[in-house]
C-alpha positions as CSV (number, residue, x, y, z in Angstrom):
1,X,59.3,-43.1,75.5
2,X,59.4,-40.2,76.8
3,X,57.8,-36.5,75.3
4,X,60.7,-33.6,74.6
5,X,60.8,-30.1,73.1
6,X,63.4,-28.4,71.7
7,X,64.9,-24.9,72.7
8,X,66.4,-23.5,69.1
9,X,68.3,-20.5,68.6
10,X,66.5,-18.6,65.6
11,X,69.6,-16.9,64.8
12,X,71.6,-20.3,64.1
13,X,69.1,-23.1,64.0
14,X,71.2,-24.9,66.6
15,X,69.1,-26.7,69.6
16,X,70.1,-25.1,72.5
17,X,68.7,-27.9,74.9
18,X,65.9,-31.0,74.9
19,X,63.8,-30.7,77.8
20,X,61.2,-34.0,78.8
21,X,57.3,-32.8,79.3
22,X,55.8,-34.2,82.4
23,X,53.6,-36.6,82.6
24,X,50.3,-36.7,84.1
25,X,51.0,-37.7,87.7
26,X,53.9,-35.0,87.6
27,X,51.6,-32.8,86.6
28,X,49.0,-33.8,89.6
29,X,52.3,-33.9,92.0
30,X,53.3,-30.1,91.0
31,X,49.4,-28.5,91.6
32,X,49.2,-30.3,94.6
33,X,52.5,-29.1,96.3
34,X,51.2,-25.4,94.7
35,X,47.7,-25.8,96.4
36,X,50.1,-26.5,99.4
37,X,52.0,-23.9,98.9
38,X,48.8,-21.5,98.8
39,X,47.5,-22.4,102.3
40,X,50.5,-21.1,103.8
41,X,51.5,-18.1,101.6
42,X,47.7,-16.8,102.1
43,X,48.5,-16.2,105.5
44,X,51.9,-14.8,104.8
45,X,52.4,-11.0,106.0
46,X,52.0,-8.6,103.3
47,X,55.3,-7.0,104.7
48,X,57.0,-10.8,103.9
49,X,55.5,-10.6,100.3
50,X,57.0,-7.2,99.4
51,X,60.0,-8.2,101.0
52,X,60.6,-11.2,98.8
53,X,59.2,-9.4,95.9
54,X,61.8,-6.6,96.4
55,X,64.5,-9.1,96.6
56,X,63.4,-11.0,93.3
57,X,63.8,-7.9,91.7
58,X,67.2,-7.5,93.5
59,X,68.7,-11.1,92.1
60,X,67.5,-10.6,88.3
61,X,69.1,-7.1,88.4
62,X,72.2,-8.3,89.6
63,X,72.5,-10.8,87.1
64,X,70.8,-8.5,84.1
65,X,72.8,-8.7,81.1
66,X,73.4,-12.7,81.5
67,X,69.4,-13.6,81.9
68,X,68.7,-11.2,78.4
69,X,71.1,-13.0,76.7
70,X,69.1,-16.2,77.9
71,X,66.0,-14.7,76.1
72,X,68.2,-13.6,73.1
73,X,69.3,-16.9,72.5
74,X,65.9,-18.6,72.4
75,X,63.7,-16.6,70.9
76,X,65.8,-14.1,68.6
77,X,64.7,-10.4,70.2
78,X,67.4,-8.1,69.6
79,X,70.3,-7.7,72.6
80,X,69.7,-4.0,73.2
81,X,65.8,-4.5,73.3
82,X,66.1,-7.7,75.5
83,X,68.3,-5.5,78.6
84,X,65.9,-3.1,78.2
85,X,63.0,-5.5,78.9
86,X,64.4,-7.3,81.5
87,X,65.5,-3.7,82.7
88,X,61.7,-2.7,82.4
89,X,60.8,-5.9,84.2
90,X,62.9,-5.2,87.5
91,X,61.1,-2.0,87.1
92,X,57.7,-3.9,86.9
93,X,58.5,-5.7,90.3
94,X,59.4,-3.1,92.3
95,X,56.0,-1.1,91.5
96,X,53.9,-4.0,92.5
97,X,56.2,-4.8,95.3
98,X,55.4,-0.9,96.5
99,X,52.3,-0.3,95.8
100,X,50.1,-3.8,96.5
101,X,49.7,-3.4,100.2
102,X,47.5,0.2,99.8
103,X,45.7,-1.5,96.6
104,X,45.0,-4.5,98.4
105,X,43.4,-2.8,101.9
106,X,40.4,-3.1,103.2
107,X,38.1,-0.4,102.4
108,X,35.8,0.8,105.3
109,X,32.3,2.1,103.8
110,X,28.8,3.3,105.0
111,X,25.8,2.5,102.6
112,X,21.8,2.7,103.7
113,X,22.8,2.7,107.7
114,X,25.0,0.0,107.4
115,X,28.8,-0.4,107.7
116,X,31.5,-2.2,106.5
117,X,34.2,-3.2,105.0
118,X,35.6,-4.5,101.3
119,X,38.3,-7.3,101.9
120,X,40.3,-8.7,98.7
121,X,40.7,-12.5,99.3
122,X,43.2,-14.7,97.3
123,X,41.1,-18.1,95.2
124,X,44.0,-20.2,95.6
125,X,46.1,-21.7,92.5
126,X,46.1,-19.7,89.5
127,X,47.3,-21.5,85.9
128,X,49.1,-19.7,83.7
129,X,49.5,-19.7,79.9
130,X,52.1,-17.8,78.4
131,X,53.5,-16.8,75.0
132,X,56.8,-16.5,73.9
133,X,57.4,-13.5,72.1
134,X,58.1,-11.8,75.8
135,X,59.4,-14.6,77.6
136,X,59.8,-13.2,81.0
137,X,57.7,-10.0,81.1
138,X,54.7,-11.4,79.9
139,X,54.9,-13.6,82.5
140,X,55.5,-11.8,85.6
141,X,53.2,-8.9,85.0
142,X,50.3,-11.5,85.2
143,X,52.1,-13.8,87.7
144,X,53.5,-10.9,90.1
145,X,50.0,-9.4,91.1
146,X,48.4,-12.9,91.6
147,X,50.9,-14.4,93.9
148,X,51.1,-10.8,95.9
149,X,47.6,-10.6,95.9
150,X,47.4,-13.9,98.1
151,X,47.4,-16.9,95.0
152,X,50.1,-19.3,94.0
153,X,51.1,-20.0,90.3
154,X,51.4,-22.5,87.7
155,X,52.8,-21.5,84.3
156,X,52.8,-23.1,81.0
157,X,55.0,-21.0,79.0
158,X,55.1,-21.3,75.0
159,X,57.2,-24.8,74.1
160,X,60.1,-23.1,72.5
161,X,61.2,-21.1,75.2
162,X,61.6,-23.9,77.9
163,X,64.8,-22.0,79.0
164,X,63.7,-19.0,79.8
165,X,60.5,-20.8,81.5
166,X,63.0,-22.6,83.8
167,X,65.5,-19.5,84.5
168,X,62.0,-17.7,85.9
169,X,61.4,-21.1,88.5
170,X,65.1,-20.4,89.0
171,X,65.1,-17.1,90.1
172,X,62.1,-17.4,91.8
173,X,63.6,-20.0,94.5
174,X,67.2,-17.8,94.1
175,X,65.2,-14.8,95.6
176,X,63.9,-17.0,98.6
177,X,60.1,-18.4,97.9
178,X,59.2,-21.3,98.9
179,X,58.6,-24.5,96.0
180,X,55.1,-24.1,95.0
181,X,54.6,-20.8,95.0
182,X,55.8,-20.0,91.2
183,X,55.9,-23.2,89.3
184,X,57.1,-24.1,85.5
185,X,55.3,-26.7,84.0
186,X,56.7,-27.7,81.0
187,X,54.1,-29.7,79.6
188,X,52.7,-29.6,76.3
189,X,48.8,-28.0,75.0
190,X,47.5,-30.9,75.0
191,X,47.6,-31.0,78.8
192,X,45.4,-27.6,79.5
193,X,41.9,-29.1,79.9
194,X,43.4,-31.9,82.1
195,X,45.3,-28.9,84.1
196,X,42.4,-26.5,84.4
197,X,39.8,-29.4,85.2
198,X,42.2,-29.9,88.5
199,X,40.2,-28.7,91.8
200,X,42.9,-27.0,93.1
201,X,43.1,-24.8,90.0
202,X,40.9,-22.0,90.9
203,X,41.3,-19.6,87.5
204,X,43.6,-19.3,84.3
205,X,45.0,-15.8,82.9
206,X,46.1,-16.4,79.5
207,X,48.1,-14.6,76.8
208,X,48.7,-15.6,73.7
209,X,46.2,-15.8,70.3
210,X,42.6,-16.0,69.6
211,X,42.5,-19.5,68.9
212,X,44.0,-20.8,72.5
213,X,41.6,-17.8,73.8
214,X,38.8,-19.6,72.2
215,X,39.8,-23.0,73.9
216,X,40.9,-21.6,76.8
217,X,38.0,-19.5,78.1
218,X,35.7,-22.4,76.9
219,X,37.3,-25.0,79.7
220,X,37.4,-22.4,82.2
221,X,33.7,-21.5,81.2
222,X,32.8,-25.5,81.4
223,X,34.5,-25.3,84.6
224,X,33.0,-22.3,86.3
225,X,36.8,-20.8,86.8
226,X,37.4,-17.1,86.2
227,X,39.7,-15.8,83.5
228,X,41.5,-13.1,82.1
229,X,42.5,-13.5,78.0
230,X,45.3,-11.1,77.2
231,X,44.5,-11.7,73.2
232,X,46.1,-10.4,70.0
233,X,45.8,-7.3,68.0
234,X,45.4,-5.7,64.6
235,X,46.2,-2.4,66.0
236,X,45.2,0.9,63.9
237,X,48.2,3.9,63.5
238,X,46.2,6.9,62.5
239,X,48.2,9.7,60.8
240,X,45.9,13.1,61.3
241,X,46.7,16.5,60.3
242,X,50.4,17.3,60.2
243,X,53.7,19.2,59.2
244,X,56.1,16.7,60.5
245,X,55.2,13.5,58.3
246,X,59.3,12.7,58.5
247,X,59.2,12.2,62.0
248,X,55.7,10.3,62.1
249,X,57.3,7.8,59.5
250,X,59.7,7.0,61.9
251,X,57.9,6.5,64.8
252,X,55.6,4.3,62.8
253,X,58.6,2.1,61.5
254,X,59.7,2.2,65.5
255,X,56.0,1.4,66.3
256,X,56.1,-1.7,63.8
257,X,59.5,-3.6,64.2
258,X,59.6,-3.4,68.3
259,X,60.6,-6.9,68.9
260,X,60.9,-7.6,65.2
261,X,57.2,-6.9,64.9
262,X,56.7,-9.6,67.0
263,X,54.0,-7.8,69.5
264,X,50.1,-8.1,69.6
265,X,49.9,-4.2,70.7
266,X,52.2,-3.0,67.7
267,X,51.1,-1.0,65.1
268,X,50.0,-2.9,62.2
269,X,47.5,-1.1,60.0
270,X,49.0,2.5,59.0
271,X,45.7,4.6,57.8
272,X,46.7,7.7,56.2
273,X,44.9,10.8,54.6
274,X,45.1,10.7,51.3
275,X,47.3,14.2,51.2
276,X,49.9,12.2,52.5
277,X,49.9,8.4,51.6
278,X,52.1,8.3,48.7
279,X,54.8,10.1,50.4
280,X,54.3,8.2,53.6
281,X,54.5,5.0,51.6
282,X,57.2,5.9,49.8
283,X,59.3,7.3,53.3
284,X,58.3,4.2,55.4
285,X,59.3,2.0,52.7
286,X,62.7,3.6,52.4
287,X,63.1,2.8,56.1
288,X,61.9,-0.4,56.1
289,X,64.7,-1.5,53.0
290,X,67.0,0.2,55.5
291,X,67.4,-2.3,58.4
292,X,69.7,-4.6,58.2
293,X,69.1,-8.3,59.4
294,X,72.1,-10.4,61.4
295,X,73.0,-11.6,64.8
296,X,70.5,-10.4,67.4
297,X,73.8,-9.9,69.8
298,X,75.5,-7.8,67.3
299,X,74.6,-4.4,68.0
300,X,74.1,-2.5,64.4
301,X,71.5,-5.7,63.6
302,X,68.3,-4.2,63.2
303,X,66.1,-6.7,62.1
304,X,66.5,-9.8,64.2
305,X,65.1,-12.9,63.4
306,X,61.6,-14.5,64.1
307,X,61.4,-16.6,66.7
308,X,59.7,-20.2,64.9
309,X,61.0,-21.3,61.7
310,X,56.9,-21.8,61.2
311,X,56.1,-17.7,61.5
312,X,58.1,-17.4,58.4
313,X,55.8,-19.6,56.6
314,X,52.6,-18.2,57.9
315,X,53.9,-14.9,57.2
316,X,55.5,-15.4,53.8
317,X,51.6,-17.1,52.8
318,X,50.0,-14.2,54.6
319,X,51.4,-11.5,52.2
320,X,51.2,-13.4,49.7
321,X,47.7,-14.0,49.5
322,X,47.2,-9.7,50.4
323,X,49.2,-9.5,47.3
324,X,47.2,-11.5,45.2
325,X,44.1,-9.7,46.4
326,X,45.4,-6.7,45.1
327,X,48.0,-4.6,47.7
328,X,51.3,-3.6,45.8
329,X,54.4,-4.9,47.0
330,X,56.6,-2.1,48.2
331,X,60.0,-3.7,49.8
332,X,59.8,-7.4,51.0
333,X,57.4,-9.8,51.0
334,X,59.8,-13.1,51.1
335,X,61.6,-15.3,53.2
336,X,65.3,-14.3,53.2
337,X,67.9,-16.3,51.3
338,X,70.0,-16.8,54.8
339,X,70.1,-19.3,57.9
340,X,67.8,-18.5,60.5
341,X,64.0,-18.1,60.7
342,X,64.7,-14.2,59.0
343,X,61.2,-12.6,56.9
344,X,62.2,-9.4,55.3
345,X,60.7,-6.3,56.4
346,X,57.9,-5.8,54.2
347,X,55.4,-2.7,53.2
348,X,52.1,-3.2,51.4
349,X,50.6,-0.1,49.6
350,X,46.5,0.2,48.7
351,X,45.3,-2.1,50.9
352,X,42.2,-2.6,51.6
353,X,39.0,-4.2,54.0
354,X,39.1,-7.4,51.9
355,X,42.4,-8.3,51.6
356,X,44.1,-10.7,54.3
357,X,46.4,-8.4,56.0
358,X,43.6,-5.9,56.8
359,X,41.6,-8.8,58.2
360,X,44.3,-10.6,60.1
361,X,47.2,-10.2,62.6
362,X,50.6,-10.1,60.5
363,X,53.0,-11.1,63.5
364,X,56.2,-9.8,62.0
365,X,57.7,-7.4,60.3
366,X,54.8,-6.5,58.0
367,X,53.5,-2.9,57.8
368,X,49.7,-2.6,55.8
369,X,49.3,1.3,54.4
370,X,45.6,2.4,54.5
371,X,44.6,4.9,52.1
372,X,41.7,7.1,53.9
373,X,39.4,10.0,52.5
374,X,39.1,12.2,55.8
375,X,39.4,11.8,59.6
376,X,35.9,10.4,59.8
377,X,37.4,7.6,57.3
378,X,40.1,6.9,59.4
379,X,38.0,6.4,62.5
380,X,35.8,3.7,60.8
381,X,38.9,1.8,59.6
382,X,40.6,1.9,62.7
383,X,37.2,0.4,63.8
384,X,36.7,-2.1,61.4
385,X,38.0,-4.9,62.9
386,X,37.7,-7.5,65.0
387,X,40.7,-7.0,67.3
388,X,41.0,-3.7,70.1
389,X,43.9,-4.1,71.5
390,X,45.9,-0.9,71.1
391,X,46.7,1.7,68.9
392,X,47.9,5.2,68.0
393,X,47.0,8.5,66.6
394,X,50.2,10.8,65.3
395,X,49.6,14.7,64.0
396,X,50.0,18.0,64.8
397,X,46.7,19.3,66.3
398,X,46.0,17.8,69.8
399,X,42.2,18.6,70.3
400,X,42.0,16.8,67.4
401,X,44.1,13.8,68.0
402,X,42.1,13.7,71.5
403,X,38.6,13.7,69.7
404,X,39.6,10.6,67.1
405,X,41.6,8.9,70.1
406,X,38.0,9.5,72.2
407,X,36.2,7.0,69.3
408,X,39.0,3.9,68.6
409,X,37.2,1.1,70.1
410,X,40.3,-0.4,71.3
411,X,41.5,-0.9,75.4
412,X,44.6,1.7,74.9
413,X,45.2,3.8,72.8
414,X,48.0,6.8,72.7
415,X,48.8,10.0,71.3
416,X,52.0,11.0,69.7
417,X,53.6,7.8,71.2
418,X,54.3,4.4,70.3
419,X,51.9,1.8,72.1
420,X,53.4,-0.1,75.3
421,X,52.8,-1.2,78.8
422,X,53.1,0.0,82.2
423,X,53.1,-1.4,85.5
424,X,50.8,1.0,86.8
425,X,48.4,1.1,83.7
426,X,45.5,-1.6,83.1
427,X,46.3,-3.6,80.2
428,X,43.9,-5.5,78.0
429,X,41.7,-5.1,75.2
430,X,38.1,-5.5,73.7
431,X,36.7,-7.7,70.9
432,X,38.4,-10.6,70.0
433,X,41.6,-9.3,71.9
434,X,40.3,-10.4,75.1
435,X,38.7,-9.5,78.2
436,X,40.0,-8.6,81.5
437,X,43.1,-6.7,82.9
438,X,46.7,-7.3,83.4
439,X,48.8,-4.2,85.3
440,X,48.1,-2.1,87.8
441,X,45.0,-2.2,90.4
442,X,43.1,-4.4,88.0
443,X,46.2,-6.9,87.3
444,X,45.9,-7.1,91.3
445,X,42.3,-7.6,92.0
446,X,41.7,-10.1,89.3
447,X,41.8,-13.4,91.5
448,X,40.8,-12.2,94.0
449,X,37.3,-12.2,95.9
450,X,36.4,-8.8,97.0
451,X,33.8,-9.8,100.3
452,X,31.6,-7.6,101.8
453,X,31.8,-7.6,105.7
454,X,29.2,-6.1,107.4
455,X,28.8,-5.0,111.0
């Protein structure tokens, strides 16, 4: 008998499609034809690469609004948000397509009377592990550097977007590369030692939570293969000093629902000076009761659904257990009384370091409201955790935002802005969020061996 997922629309609870997970000797089959497929494309001109690159980017654009519906209908993100990711994503390819070849060139040096050069080598085949609240950009800003740096791919992607998984395959082979060189593997988690044990696999670059980081960089660790663990976050939204507490309310509720709250470098933990947290609760809650929940196509939606019907457990127990600790219920805090996998967008007032959603990542649309003393209160907060992902600092005066900024212990973290990505812009976190870089030069040099050649 054989293994199947499930793709499910969140909005409907309709399976979209049943997909069979390979076995072990397709797994074998698929690494070997991508170890195959690294010999040759190591050797490819880097002028081949960026043309293929540039013509990936081409096919996805031309087809835009019918691949974000894909993504819409299997994981819930809102239609408007899901153009502007894929739109973001073309944008993605084209930087890395334009900018590898001078990132990736030899470096001539002179150092004690010797000379030389730095070369950046490829490994070989890279497995991927990817989750599924960004089905396609999370992907290809860790998959795009590897295979332009010189490596072929694998990629596991999370098991209830096996659509969007294949549709990336798809375009892949649309745009002109060769089988092997981006591969989908729909296999289950289960199969990841057996996967990362293979000799051909030469490193993994995962994202997704701290458990599968825990397993993950263990088996790469037994195996002596590098890796980069894009982790989760419990990231800290400071409001400082300010006049303009209306329009830093809704840039937090922005910061917070983006993708349905669905993203490990949105704000979770709102710490406010005490001057101002009754009025910022009272303001963000008014917001929050505000959005209005529905089909993710339909444009005035503005709370889709979660993507697993399981979230809404997890979360539902999640507040629940920060309410019985002691944080005040402010709008939410349930399941909604509707089909599809909706939680209702929820505020918790007076919460503090020993209640659950302090400790943990809340991946939905739950804001936490910290009540703090002083600036130097806010700092420690923002600190006290185990997560460093992200996170943001919001007021008036900007030596000041600049000097708290200076202190978060996080990988990012922005001023007067909502927390995001860019192509350009290394990506990653400290802590238990991770370690190493996804994006820009550090996304490119990851896998790669950087050799010292003397002469």
């Amino acid at each position: 008998m054989k293994n199947t997922i499930q793709s499910i629309n969140p909005y409907t609870e309709e399976v979209n499609a049943e997909f069979e997970l390979l076995d072990d000797t397709q797994i074998e089959n698929k690494i070997k034809i991508a170890h195959e497929g690294y010999q040759e494309w190591k050797r490819t001109p880097r002028s081949e690469k960026k043309k293929l690159f540039l013509q990936l980017a081409d096919v996805i654009e031309s087809d835009l609004e019918a691949i974000a519906k894909l993504q819409t209908l299997e994981m819930g993100m809102l239609d408007t948000e899901s153009v502007g990711g894929v739109k973001g994503t073309v944008k993605l390819i084209r930087w890395f397509a334009n900018n590898f070849e001078e990132i990736l060139g030899e470096e001539e040096f002179e150092t004690e009377g010797l000379k030389g050069k730095y070369m950046y080598d490829p490994l070989g085949v890279i497995f991927g592990v990817a989750p599924w609240n960004f089905p396609y950009n999370q992907v290809l800003r860790a998959a795009i550097p590897n295979i332009l740096a010189g490596n072929t791919v694998i990629y596991k992607h999370a098991s209830n977007v096996p659509m969007c998984a294949q549709k990336l395959e798809d375009l892949f082979r649309q745009a002109g590369f060769r089988e092997g060189i981006y591969t989908n593997m729909l296999v289950s988690s289960s199969k990841t030692e057996f996967i990362l044990s293979n000799d051909y696999i030469a490193g993994v670059n995962l994202t997704g939570g701290e458990g599968a980081g825990k397993v993950i960089g263990s088996i790469a660790g037994n195996n002596l293969k590098p890796s980069v663990l894009e982790l989760g976050g419990n990231d800290a939204f400071i409001v400082c000093d300010t006049d303009n507490l209306d329009e830093i309310v809704e840039a937090g509720a922005q910061a917070r629902m983006a993708n349905g709250g669905q993203k490990c470098n949105s704000s979770k933990r709102f710490i406010v000076l005490e001057k101002y947290y009754d009025e910022f609760c009272e303001k963000f809650a008014k917001k929050f009761s505000e959005l209005q929940a529905g089909d993710p196509m339909d444009h005035s939606t503005t709370i889709p659904p979660l993507a697993k019907k399981g979230a809404v457990k997890d979360i539902e127990n999640q507040v629940s257990k920060t309410v019985s600790e002691g944080a005040e219920l402010l709008v939410g805090g349930k399941a909604m009384d509707r089909k599809g996998f909706f939680f209702a967008p929820t505020v918790l007032k007076n919460v503090t370091a020993d209640m659950t959603s302090y400790k943990e990542e809340v991946f939905g649309p739950v804001a936490s409201i910290i009540k703090s003393s002083s600036i130097e209160e806010s700092i420690k907060i923002a600190n006290d955790s185990d997560f460093g992902l992200c996170g943001c600092v919001y007021g008036d005066n900007q030596e000041q935002l600049i000097q708290v900024a200076s202190q978060v212990e996080t990988g990012m973290i922005f001023i007067n802005k909502p927390a995001g990505s860019k192509a350009s812009l290394p990506f990653g976190g400290v802590k238990k969020s991770g370690y190493g870089k996804e994006n820009g030069p550090d996304g490119l040099k990851a896998f790669t061996n950087k050799k010292v050649v003397l002469y």
